[in-house]
C-alpha positions as CSV (number, residue, x, y, z in Angstrom):
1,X,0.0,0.0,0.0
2,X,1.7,3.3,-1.0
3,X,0.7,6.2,2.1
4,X,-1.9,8.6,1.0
5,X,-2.7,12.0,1.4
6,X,-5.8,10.7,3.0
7,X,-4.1,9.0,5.3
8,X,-2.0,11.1,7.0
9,X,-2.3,14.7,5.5
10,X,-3.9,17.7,6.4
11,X,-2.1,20.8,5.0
12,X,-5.0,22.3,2.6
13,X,-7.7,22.5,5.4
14,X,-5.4,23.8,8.0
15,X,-3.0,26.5,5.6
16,X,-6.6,28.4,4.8
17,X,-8.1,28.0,7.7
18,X,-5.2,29.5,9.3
19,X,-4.8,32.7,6.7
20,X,-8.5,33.1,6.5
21,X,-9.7,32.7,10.6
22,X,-7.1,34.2,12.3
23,X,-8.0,37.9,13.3
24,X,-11.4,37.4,12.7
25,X,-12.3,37.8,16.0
26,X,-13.3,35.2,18.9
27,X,-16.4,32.5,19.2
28,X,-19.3,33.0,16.9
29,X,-22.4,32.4,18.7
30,X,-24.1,29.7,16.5
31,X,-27.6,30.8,15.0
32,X,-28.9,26.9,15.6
33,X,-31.7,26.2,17.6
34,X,-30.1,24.9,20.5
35,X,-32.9,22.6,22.0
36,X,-35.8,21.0,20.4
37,X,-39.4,21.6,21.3
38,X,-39.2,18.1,23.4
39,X,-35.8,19.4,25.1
40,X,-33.8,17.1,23.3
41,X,-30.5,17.9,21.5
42,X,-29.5,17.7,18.0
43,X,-26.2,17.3,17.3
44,X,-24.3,18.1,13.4
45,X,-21.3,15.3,13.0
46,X,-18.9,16.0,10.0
47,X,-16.6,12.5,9.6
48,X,-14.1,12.4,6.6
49,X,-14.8,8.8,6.3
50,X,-17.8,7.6,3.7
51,X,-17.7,3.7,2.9
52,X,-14.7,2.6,4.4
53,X,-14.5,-0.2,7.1
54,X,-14.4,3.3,9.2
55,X,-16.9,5.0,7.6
56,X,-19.3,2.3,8.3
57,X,-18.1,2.5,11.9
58,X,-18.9,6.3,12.1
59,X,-22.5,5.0,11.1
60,X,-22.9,2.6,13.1
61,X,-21.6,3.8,16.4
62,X,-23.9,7.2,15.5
63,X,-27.0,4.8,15.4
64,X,-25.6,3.2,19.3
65,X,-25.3,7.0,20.7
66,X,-28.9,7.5,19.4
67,X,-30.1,4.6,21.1
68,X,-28.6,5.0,24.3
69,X,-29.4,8.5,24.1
70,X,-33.5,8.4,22.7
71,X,-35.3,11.2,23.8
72,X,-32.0,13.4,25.3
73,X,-29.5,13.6,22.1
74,X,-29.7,12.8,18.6
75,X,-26.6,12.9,16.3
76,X,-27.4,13.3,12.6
77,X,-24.2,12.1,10.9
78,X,-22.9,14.0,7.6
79,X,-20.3,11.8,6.1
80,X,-18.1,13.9,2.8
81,X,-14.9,12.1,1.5
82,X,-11.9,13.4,1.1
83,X,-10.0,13.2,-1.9
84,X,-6.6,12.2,-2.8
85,X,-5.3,15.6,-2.8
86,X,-7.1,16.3,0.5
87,X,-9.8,18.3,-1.0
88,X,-13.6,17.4,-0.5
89,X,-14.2,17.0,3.0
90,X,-11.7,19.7,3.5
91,X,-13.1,22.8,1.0
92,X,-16.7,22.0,2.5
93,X,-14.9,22.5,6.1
94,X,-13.2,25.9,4.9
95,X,-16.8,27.4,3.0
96,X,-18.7,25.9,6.4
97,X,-16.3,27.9,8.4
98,X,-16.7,31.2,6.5
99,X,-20.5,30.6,6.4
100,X,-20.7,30.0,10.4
101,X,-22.3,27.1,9.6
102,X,-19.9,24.2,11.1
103,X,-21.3,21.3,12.4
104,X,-21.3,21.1,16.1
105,X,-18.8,18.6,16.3
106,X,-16.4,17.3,13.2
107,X,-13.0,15.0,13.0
108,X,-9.8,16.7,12.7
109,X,-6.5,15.5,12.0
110,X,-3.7,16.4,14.4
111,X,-1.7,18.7,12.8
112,X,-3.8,20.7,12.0
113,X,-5.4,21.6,15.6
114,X,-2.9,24.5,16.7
115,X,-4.2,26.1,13.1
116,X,-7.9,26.0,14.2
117,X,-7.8,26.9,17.9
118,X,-5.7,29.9,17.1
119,X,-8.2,30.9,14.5
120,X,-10.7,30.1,16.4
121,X,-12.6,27.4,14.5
122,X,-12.6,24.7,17.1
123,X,-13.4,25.0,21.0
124,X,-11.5,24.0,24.0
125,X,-13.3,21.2,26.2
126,X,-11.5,21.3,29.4
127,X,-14.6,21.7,31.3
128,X,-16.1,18.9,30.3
129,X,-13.8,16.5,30.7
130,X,-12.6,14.0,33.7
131,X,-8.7,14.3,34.1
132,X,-8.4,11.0,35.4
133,X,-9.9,9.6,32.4
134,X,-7.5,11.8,30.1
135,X,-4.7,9.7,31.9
136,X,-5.2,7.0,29.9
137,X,-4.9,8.4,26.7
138,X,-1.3,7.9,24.6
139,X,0.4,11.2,25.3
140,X,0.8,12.1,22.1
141,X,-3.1,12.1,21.5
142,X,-3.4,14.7,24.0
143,X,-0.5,16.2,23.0
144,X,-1.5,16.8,19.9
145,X,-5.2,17.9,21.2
146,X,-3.9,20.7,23.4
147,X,-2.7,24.5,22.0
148,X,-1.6,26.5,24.6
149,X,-2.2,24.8,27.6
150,X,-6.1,24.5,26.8
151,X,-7.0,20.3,25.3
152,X,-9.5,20.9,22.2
153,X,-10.4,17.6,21.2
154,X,-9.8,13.0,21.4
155,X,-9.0,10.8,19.4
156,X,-9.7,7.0,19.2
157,X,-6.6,6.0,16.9
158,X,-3.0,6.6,16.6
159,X,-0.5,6.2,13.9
160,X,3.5,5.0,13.9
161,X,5.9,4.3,11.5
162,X,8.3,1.1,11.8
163,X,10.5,-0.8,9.2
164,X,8.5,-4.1,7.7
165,X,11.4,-6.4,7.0
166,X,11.2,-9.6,4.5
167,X,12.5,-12.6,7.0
168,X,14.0,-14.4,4.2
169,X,15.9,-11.6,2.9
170,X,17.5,-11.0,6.3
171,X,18.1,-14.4,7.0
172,X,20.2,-15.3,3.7
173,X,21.8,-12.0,4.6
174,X,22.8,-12.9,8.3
175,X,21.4,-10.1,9.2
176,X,19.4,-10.0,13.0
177,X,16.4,-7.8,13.4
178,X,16.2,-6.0,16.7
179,X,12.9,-6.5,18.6
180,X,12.5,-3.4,21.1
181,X,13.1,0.2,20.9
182,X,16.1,0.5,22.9
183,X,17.8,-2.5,20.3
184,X,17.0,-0.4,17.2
185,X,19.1,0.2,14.7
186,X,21.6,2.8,14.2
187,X,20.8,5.4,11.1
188,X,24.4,3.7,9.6
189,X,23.3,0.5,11.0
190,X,20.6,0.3,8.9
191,X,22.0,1.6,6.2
192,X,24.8,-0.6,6.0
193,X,22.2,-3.8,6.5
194,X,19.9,-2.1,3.9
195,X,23.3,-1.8,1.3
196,X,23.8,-5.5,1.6
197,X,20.8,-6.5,0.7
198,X,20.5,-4.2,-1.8
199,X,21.4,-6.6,-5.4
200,X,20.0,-6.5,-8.9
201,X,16.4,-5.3,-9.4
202,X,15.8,-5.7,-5.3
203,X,16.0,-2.1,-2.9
204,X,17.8,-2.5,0.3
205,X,14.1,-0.2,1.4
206,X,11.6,1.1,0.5
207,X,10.9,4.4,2.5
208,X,7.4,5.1,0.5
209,X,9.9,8.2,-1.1
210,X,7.3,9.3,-4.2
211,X,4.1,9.9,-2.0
212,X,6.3,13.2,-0.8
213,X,3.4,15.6,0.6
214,X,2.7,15.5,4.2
215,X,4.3,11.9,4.7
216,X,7.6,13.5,4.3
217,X,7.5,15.4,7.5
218,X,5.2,12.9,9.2
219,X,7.9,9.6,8.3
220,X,11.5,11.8,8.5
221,X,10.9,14.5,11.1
222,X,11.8,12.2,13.7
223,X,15.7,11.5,12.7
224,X,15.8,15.6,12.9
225,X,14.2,15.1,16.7
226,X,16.7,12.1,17.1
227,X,19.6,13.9,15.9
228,X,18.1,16.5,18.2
229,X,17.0,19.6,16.2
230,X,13.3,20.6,15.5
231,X,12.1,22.5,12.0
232,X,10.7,25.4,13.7
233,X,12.0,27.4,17.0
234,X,9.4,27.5,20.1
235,X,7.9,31.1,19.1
236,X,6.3,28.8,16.1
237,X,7.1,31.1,13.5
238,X,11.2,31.0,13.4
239,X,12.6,28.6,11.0
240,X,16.3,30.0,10.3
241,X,18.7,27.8,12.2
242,X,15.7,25.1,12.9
243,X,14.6,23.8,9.6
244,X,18.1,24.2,8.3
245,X,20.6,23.7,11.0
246,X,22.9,20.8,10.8
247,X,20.2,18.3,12.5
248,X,18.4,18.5,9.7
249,X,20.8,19.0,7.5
250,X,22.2,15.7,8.9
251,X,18.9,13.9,8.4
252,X,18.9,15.3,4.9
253,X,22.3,14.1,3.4
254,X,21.7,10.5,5.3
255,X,18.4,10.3,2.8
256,X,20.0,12.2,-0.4
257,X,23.2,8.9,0.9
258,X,20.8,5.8,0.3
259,X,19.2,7.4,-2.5
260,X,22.4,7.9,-4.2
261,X,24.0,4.9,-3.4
262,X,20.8,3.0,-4.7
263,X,19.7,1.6,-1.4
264,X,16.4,3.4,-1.7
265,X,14.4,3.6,-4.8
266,X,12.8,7.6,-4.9
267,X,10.4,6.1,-7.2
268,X,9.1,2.6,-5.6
269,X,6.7,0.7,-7.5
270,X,3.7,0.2,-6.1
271,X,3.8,-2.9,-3.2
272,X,7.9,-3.4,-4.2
273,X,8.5,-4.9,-0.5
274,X,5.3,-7.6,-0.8
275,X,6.8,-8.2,-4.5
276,X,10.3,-8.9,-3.0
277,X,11.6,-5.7,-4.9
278,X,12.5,-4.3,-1.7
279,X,14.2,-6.6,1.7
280,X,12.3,-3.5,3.9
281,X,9.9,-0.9,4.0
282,X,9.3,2.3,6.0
283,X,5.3,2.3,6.6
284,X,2.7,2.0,8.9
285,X,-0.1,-0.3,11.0
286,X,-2.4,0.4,7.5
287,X,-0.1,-1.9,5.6
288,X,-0.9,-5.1,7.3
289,X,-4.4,-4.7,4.6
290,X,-1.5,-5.1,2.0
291,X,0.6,-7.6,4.2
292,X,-2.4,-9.8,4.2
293,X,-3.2,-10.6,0.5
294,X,0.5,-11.9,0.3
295,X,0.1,-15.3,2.6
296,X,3.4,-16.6,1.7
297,X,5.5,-13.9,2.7
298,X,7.4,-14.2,6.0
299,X,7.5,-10.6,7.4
300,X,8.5,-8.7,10.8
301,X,8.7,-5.4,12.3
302,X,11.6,-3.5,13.9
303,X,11.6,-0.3,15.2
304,X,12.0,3.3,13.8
305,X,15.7,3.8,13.4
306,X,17.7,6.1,16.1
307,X,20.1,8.7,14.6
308,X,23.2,7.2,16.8
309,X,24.1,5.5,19.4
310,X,23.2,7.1,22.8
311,X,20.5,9.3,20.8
312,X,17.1,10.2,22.4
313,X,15.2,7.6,20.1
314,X,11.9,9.4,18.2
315,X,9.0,8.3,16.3
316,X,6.3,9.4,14.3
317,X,2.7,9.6,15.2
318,X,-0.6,11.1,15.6
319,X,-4.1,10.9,13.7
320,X,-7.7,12.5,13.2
321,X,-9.9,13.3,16.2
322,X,-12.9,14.9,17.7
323,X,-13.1,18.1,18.0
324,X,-16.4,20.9,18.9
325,X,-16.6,24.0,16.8
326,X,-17.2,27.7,17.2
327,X,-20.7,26.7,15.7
328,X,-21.8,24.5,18.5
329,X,-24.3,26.7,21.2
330,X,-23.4,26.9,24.4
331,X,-26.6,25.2,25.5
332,X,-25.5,22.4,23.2
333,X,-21.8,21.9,24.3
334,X,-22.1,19.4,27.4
335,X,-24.3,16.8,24.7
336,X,-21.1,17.9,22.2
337,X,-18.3,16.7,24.2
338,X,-20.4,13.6,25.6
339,X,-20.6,12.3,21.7
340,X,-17.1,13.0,21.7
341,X,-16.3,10.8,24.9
342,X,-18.5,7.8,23.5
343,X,-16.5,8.2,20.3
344,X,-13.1,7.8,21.8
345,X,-14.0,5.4,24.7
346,X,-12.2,2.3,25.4
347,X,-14.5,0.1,23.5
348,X,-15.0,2.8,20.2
349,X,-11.4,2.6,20.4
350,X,-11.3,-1.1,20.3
351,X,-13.9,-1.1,17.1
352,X,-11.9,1.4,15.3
353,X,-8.7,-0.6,15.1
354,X,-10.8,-3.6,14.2
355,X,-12.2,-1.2,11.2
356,X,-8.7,0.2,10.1
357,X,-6.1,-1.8,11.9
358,X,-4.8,1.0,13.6
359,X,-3.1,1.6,17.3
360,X,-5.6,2.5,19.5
361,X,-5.7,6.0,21.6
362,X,-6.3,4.5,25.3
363,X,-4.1,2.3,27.3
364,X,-7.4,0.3,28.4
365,X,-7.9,-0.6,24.7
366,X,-4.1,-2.0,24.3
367,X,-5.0,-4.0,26.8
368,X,-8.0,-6.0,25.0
369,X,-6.2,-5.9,21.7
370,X,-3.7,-8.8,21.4
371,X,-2.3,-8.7,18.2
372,X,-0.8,-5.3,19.8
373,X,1.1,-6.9,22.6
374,X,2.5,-9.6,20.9
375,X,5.0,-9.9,17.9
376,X,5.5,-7.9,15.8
377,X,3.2,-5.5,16.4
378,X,4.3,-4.7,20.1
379,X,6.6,-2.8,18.1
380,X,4.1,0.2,17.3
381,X,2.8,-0.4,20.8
382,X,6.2,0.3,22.6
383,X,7.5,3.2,20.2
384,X,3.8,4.9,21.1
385,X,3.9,4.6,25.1
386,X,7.9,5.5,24.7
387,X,9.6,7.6,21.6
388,X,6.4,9.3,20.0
389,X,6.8,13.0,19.2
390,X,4.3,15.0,17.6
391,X,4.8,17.3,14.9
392,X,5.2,20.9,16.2
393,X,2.2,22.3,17.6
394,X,2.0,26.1,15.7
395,X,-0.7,27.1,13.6
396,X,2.2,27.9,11.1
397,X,2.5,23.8,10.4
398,X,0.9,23.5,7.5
399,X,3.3,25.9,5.6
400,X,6.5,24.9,7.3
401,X,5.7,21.5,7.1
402,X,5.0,22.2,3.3
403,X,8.8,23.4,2.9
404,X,10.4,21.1,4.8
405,X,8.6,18.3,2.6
406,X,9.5,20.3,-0.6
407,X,13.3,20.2,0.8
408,X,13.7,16.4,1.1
409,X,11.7,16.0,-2.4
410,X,14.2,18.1,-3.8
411,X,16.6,16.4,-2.3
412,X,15.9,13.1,-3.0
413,X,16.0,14.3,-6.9
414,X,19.5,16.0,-6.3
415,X,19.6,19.3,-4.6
416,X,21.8,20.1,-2.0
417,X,20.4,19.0,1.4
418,X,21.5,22.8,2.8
419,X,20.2,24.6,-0.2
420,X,17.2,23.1,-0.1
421,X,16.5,23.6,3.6
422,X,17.6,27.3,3.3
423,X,15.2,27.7,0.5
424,X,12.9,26.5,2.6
425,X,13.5,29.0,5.4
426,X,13.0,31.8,2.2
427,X,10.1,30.4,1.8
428,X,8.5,30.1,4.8
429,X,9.9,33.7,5.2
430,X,7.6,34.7,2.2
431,X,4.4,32.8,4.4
432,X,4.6,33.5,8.0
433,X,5.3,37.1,9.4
């Protein structure tokens, strides 16, 4: 499975919301009828997922809220799909929000949170929430919920990235896989197993290098964070002497090495590792859909790489959540955040990973979910609960994490690792004032 925009992504939605929201002033008071004759509720829920194993999900755990609710709450579920270059869901988002005319409650990718709260768009639910229960949440989820000390939204899923290796590939190579974060691999380590494997028409990896977009930053911005630099400085605007300093320009020229040496192919075909045209792959929990339509091949995970030895070890992740907008009435708020709670409870978390495969948000849902605490997927497990990092939380993301993406494409087809992070910073420069 090559990664999607619609996977991962969210720069359109959160670049215009961001240019168009901020400075137009605070909370809009919605012009909704808060309560119904009866006194009952109705709540608007946007969801970017239509027929997918998710989007039937969505649907069905809307009809269980109803139900459990008769007579109190009642969610009316709009369900618009996003396309493959992020539009769809996203421009009837942006018109919604210039319309005041947002749903009451709507799903919301992670980085694009700090974009929306600053503008605005999306309101904080602190007060309804129980901060014991928020304990038991991955970090990163409510890490990448909260903008400036206030949490906006939950989530029900997570995301990681991990190296799939092919078992017989390593093998005939005599090459050992390491099965826990603190064994993983070296960034020379792997590329000197990845170089020895690498023979004829077969990759030493495939690190998913032609989807570019938003999976650059997302898959790569962790051996910056390992090598222990950051893309933008902590007024979330600065990117001179982040996004280019020699972290990144370290992370950079490792890429720009494999690609030039021919250990990485910048332009995979599609499923190369299942087609043994690759001995590993840099991906995610979404390609065990893949994994499973090839029965004979023997396959593992190891962990994200760490930039050397004695390195603070760092991972990607993060994924869409819940979140109440500027459009929901006050009267309305409490039933808001209480479909947001059913929607990333223990068991909703438990029924989205058996809808999409992914890592669940809640510790309590790890629990139930074996496949995650056994080989090899206690991989993903262990790099959430210890090296996740989230991608910065500034409302400037979208745009710096546009350049930064833009630099390792370039890259990857040539360019000087520091000119194209300094361009980058011009960039940016042009942007963000």
């Amino acid at each position: 499975m090559r990664f999607s925009k619609k996977t991962i992504a969210a720069i359109s939605m959160a670049s215009v919301l961001m240019f168009s929201m901020v400075g137009c002033g605070s909370k809009v008071e919605s012009n909704k009828t808060a309560k119904n004759a009866d006194g009952s509720v109705t709540l608007n829920l946007w969801v970017h997922e239509t027929d997918s194993p998710e989007g039937q999900l969505y649907k069905k755990e809307v009809e269980e809220f109803n139900k459990a609710n008769e007579g109190k709450i009642k969610v009316e579920l709009t369900q618009i799909a996003r396309t493959g270059d992020a539009s769809g869901y996203d421009d009837k988002v942006n018109a919604a929000v210039t319309t005041d005319s947002l749903p009451d409650v709507l799903t919301v990718d992670g980085p694009s949170v700090a974009a929306q709260a600053e503008a605005g768009v999306i309101l904080p639910i602190d007060d309804f929430v129980d901060k014991e229960d928020l304990k038991d949440f991955n970090k990163d989820i409510i890490d990448q919920g909260t903008y400036k000390g206030k949490l906006y939204g939950l989530g029900a899923m997570d995301a990681s990235v991990v190296i799939f290796y092919n078992k017989d590939m390593l093998a005939k190579a005599g090459i050992t896989a390491p099965t826990s974060v603190a064994d993983a691999w070296t960034l020379d380590e792997l590329y000197e197993n990845a170089k020895k494997m690498t023979k004829d028409d077969v990759y030493g990896i495939d690190m998913n290098l032609k989807s570019g977009g938003e999976w650059n930053t997302f898959a790569f911005l962790p051996l910056v964070q390992s090598f222990g630099g950051q893309i933008v400085a902590d007024d979330g605007k600065t990117v001179d002497g982040s996004i280019n300093s020699d972290k990144s320009v370290q992370a950079l020229s490792y890429i720009k090495k494999l690609v030039d040496d021919k250990v990485v192919n910048p332009t995979p075909i599609d499923n190369s590792f299942e087609n043994g045209k690759a001995a590993m792959l840099l991906s995610g929990p979404w390609e065990k859909g893949t994994l499973d339509k090839y029965p004979d091949l023997k396959w593992g995970i190891m962990p994200y790489p760490v930039a050397k030895k004695g390195a603070e070890a760092a991972s990607p992740c993060g994924s869409w959540g819940f979140y109440m907008t500027k459009d929901c009435s006050t009267e309305k708020q409490k039933a808001a955040v209480e479909l947001i709670k059913f929607l990333t409870s223990t068991e909703s978390c438990i029924a989205m990973n058996k809808a999409n495969g992914m890592p669940p948000a809640r510790a309590t849902a790890f629990d139930k979910i074996d496949e995650f605490k056994k080989e090899p997927f206690n991989i993903i497990t262990e790099q959430l609960q210890n090296t996740a990092k989230v991608r910065p939380l500034t409302p400037n993301y979208p745009v710096i994490s546009d350049q930064f993406s833009k630099a390792i494409t370039n890259t990857i087809h040539g360019m000087d690792p520091k000119q194209a992070l300094d361009e980058a910073v011009k960039q940016v420069g042009v942007q963000v004032k």
